[in-house]
C-alpha positions as CSV (number, residue, x, y, z in Angstrom):
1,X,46.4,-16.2,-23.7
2,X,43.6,-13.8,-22.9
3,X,44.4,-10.6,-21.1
4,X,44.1,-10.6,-17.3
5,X,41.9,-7.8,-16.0
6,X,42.0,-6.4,-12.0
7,X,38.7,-6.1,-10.9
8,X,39.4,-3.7,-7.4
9,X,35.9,-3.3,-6.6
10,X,35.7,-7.0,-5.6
11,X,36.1,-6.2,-1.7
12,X,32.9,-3.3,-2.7
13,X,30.2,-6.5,-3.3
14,X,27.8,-8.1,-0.9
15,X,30.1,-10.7,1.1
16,X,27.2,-13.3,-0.3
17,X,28.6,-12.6,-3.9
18,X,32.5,-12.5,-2.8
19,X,31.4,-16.1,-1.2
20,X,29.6,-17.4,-4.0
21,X,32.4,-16.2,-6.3
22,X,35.2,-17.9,-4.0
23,X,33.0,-21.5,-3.9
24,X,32.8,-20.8,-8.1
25,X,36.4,-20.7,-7.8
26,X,36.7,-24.5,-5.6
27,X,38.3,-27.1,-8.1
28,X,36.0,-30.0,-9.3
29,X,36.3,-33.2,-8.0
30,X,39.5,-34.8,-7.6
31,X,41.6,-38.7,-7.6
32,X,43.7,-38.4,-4.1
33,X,46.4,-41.1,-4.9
34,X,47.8,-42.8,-1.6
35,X,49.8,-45.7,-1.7
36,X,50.3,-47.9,1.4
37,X,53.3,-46.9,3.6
38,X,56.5,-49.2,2.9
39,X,57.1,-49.2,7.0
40,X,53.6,-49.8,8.3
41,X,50.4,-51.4,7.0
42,X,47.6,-49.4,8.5
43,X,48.9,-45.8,7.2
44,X,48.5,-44.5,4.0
45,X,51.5,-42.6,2.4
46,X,50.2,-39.8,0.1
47,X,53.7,-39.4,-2.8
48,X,54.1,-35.7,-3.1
49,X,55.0,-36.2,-6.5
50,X,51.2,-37.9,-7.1
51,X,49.4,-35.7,-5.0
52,X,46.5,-33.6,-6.0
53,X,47.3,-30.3,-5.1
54,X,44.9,-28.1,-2.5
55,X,42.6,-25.6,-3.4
56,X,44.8,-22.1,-3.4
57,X,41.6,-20.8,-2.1
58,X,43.4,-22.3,1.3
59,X,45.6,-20.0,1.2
60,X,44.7,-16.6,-1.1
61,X,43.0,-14.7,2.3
62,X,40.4,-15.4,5.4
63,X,37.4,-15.2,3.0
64,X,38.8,-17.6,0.3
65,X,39.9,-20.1,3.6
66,X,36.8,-20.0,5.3
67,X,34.7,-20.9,2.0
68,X,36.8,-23.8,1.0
69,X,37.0,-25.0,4.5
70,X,33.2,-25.0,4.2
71,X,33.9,-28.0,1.6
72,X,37.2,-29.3,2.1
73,X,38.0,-30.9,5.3
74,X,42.0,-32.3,6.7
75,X,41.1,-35.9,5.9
76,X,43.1,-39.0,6.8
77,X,44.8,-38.3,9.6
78,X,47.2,-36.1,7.9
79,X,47.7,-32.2,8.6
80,X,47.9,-31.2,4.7
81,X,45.6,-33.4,3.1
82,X,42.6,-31.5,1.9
83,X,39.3,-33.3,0.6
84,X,35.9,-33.2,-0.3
85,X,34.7,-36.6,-0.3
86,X,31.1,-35.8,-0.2
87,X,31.6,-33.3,-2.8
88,X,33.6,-35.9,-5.1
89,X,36.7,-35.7,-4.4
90,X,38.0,-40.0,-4.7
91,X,40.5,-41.6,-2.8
92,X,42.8,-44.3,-5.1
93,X,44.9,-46.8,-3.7
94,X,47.4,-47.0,-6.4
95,X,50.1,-49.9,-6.1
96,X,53.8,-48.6,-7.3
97,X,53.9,-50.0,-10.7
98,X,50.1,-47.5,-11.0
99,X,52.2,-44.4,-10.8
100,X,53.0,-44.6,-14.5
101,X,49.7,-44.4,-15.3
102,X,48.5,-41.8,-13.4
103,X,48.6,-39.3,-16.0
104,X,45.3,-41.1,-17.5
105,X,44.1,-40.5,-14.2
106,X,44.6,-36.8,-13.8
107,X,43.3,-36.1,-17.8
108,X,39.8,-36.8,-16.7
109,X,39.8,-35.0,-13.3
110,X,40.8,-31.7,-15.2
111,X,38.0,-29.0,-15.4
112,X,37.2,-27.8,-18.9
113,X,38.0,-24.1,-20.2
């Protein structure tokens, strides 16, 4: 693994480079999985064990937040769903017997190095 270096001069730049660095940072697009809710047929039930997790830039400081929030918006009714569905992010209704092969899903979805 290659060694992690502190830059502290990062709070020093132009706030239009700290904010072009933090949307460099923003994940590429995403599959959100929901499955239909076993009690109720109009709500969507979003496993947290299939879930695509959030952007940390939600929750590393104000400056991070306010540039993902430029992109990701609280989506389907939920207060912890997170998605950019302009930018790519897609929505996959996955039946139960689909949550074994989910992992196929999430290989492609990965960012390269």
């Amino acid at each position: 693994m290659a060694k992690i270096t502190s830059f502290p001069h990062f709070p020093e730049l132009p706030a239009e480079i700290r904010d072009y660095i933090w949307d460099l940072s923003l994940p590429s697009p995403r599959v959100i999985v929901s499955q239909k809710h076993f009690q109720s047929e109009d709500k969507l039930y979003f496993p947290k064990t299939l879930r695509a997790p959030n952007t940390v830039a939600l929750m590393v400081c104000r400056e991070s937040r306010a540039v993902a929030l430029s992109r990701y918006k609280l989506c389907f009714g939920t207060h912890d769903i997170y998605a950019d569905l302009p930018g790519g992010d897609i929505l996959y209704f996955a039946s139960t017997q689909d949550t074994e092969t989910l992992d196929d899903i999430w290989s492609w979805t990965m960012r390269e190095a």
